[in-house]
TIMIBA-414519 format. One record per residue (C-alpha): residue in three letters; x, y, z. Coordinates in steps of 0.001 Angstrom, whole numbers, plus 500000, padded with zeros to 6 digits. Each point is the difference from the previous one (the first is absolute). Layout:
residues N
alaXYZ
...
end
This chain:
residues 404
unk500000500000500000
unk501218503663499181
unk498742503223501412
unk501058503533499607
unk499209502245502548
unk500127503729499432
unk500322503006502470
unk500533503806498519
unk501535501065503381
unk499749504064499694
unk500352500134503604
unk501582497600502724
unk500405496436500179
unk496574498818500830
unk498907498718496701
unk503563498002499215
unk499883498787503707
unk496357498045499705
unk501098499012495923
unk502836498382501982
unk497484498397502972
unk497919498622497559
unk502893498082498052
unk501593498768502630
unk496319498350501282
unk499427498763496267
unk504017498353500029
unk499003498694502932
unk496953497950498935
unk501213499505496420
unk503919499268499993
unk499722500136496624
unk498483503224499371
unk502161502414498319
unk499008504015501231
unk501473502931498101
unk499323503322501750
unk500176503555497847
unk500261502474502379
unk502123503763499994
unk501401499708503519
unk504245499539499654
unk501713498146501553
unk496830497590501099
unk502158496729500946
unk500909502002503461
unk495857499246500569
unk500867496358499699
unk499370498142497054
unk498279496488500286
unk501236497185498334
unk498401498873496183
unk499616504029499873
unk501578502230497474
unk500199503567499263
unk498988502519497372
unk501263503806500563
unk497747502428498508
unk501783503247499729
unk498778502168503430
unk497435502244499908
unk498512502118503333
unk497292501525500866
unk499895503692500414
unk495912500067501278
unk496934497872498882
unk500044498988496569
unk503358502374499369
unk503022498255499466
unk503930500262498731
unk502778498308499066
unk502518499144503051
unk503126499714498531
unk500254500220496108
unk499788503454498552
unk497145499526497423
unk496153500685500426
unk497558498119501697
unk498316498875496486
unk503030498684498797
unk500309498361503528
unk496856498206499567
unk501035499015496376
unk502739498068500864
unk498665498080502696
unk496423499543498433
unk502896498359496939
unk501560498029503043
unk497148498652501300
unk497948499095496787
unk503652498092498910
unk500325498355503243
unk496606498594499841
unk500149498547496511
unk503400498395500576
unk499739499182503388
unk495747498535499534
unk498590500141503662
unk497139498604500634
unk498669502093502333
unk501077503735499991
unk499224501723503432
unk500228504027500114
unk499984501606503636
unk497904503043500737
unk500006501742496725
unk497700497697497216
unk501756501802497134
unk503064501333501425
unk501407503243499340
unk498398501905496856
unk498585496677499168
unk503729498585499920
unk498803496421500445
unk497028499753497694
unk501742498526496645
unk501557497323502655
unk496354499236501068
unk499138499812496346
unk502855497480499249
unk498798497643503136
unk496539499649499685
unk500417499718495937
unk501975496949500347
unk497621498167502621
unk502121501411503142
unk497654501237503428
unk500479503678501385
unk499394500840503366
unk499588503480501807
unk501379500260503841
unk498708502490502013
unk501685501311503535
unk496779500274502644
unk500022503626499837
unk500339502284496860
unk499155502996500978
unk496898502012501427
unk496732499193498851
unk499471503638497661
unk503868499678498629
unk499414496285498434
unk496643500653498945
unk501496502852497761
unk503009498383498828
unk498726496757499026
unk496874501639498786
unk502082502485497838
unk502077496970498490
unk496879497854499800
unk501360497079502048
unk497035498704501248
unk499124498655496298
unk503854499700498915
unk501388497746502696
unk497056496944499563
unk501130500523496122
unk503369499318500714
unk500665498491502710
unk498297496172501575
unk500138500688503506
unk500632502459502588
unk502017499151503076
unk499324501955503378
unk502840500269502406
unk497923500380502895
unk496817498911501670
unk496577500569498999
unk498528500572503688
unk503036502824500566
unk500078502110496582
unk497512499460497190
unk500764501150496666
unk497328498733498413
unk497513502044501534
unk502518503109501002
unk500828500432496447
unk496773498449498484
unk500950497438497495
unk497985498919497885
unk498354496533499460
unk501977498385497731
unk503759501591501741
unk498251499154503307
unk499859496122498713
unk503614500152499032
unk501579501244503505
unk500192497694502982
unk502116500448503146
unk503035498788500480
unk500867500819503548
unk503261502253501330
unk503162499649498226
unk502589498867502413
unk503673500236498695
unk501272497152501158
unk503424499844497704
unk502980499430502195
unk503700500665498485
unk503212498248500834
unk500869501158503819
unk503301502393500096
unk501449501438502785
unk499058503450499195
unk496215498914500319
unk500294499438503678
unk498097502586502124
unk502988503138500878
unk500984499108504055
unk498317502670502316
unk499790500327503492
unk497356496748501067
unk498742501799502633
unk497910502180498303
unk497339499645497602
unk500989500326496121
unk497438501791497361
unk501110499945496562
unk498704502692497289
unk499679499218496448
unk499068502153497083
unk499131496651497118
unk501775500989496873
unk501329503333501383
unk498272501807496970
unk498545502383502747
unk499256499751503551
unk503318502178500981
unk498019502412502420
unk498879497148501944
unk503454498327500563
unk500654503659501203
unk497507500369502283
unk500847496234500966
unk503397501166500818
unk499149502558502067
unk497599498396502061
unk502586497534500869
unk502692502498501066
unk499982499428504182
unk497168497174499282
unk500253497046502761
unk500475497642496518
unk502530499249497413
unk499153501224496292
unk500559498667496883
unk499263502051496625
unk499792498009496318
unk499669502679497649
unk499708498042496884
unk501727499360497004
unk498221502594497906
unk500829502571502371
unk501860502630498571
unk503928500470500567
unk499426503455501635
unk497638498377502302
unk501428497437500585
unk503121502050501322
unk497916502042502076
unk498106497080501169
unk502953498347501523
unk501989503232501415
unk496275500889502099
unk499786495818501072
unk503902500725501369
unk499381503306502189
unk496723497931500968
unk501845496744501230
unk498080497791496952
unk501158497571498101
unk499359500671496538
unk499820497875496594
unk499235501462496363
unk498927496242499356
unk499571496236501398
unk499590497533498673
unk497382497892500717
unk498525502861502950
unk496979497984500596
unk501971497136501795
unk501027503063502211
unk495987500475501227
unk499838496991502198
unk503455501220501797
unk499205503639500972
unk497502501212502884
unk497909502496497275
unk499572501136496398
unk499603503215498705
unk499031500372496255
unk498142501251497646
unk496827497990498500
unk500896498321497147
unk498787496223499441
unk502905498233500241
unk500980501318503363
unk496699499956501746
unk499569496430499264
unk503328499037500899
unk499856501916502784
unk496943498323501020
unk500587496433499429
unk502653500059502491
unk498182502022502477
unk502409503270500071
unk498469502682501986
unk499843502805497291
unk499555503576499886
unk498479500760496588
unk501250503481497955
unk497837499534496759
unk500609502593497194
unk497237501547498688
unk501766501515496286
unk499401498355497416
unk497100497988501224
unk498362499330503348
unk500522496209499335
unk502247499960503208
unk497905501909502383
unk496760498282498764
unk502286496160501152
unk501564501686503081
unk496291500769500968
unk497910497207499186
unk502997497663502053
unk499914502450503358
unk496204499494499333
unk500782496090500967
unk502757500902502986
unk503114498703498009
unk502093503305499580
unk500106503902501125
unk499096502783497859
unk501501502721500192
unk498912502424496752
unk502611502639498153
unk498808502897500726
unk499983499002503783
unk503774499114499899
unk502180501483502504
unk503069498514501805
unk497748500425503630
unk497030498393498631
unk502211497146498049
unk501590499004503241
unk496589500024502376
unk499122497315496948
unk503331497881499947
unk499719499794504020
unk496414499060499566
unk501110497168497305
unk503231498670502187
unk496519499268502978
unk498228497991497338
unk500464495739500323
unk501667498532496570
unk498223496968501025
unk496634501318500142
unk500500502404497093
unk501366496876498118
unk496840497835500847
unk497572502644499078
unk501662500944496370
unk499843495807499798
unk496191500092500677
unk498669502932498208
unk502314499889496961
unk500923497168496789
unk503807500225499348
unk499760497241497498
unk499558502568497285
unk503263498857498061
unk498861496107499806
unk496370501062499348
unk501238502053497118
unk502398497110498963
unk497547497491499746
unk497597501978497722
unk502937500851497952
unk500819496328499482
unk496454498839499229
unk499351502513497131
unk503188498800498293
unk499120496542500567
unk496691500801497672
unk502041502004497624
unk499416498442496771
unk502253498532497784
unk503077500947501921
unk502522497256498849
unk498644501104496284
unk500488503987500282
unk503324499336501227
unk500983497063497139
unk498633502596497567
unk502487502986500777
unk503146497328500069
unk502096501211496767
unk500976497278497923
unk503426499054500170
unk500634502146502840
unk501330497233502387
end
């Protein structure tokens, strides 16, 4: 079985992170399966790779604001951007011939990037699947977005079925964002998304040594693409705190902040990182989490029971607030919203969250919440290729002759 999974990654990791959650589930239940993932984020094999998985580099692309986007690194324009990797990935899928194609978050990608690749798959008998995060955005937002871009009739068109990361009984897309009949048919739930993808252990994964007698919170900012006033204000709330501190900026910090970062984390006795590998392994070995709201880290963070104080940014979307809310809703994590972020205020939180029981946080995220998301996913990916039709003879049929 072959799959290709795409991600457009404007902003973050997110996206590339639960492309890689899935394909590590789907190696895991079909040895055999071969995964390549298209994605913009470089390098990616610091994220951990899983085995039977390869990689396709799209040239980068970020996101300046919703729906507004530019090229990261080469200087040419975003249309020729999208050219070249709307080339890529139409090539890759007729020489590569997945059987399933699976696009995260964005149906059509970038400008419609993706769309000849969806043409290619489901002309030669392939499956396409859609997967959604829980949360997209606010209810007005989506409605105008996908209504603009007509998505609602598009994605059944294009695409077989629609994969929820989430639960039904905690977010609802289907009736927040009103889908109609026949996409409502197509979309079933999956779940949370648990990265569970552990690299090779080195030495310089191994939490830093700080005084045991005192509590240790860690602060992470996900992919470092923003979040730099909260690492501040993290920072400054643990200058003369009774705990030890630990700041991961990210790798997509920038160099300026990055230097800034770590000369503030010195005069404030933290230990700071620009990047770790593997950081989620870290969760279940400090006292607290602060972060922002993006999916990844909340559901690691609550799998394992971290007490966690929850920054969400609110620009471009109010996906992370919405998350950070509807889980304090359910007693698993703090809230504690931007424009109520001060270094007083932080710490009052982080003491609060050092009080809270890992044990009982850990049994409650257990009972209220599915983190079999990446398995759930897996499985549905594997059945549709297993009815893909004619497989063996699509493939025979684009063999060369006399190309050994």
């Amino acid at each position: 079985m072959r799959f290709l999974f795409y991600s457009h990654d404007g902003l973050g990791l997110g996206h590339t992170r639960r492309n890689l959650a899935v394909a590590a589930a789907l190696t895991e239940l079909e040895p055999q399966a071969a995964v390549l993932i298209a994605t913009g984020v470089q390098p990616i094999t610091y994220l951990g790779v899983p085995r039977n998985v390869g990689i396709l580099k799209l040239p980068g692309i970020q996101k300046l604001d919703n729906e507004a986007y530019a090229g990261r690194d080469l200087p040419i324009s975003l249309t020729d951007h999208l050219v070249v990797r709307s080339a890529v990935l139409r090539a890759a899928v007729e020489s590569f011939r997945p059987d399933v194609l699976l696009a995260d978050k964005h149906p059509f990608g970038v400008g419609d990037e993706l769309v000849p690749a969806l043409e290619v798959v489901r002309g030669s008998g392939g499956r396409t699947v859609l997967g959604l995060r829980d949360i997209l955005d606010d209810r007005e937002t989506v409605l105008e977005e996908w209504g603009r871009r007509n998505f609602p009739n598009r994605v059944p068109m294009y695409f077989d079925r629609v994969l929820v990361y989430g639960e039904r009984s905690i977010f609802d897309p289907i009736d927040e964002y009103e889908f109609p009949p026949l996409l409502a048919d197509k979309t079933f739930f999956c779940g949370y998304v648990l990265n569970r993808t552990r690299r090779e252990w080195r030495a310089t994964d191994a939490l830093p040594e700080l005084p045991f007698d005192r509590p240790t919170v860690l602060a992470t900012a996900g992919g470092g693409k923003d979040g730099v006033q909260l690492l501040r204000c993290f920072l400054n709330a643990a200058s003369g705190a009774g705990w030890n501190a630990i700041v991961v900026s990210g790798p997509e910090t920038s160099e300026r902040d990055r230097k800034a970062l770590g000369a503030h984390a010195r005069e404030a006795g933290a230990m700071f990182r620009s990047f770790q590998p593997g950081l989620s392994e870290w969760f279940e070995r400090v006292d607290a989490l602060v972060s922002m709201g993006g999916y990844n880290t909340i559901v690691e963070a609550l799998a394992t029971g971290t007490p966690t104080v929850c920054v969400p940014r609110v620009v471009p979307r109010f996906e992370q607030l919405l998350r950070a809310r509807t889980f304090e809703r359910l007693g698993l994590l703090q809230v504690l919203e931007p424009d109520r972020l001060h270094p007083l205020g932080l710490r009052r939180e982080i003491e609060a969250a050092l009080s809270c029981s890992r044990k009982d946080l850990k049994q409650r995220a257990r009972a209220a919440v599915d983190f079999d998301g990446a398995h759930s996913a897996a499985r549905h990916l594997i059945r549709l290729a297993a009815r893909t039709n004619a497989t063996v003879g699509r493939r025979a049929a684009s063999i060369v002759p006399g190309v050994a």
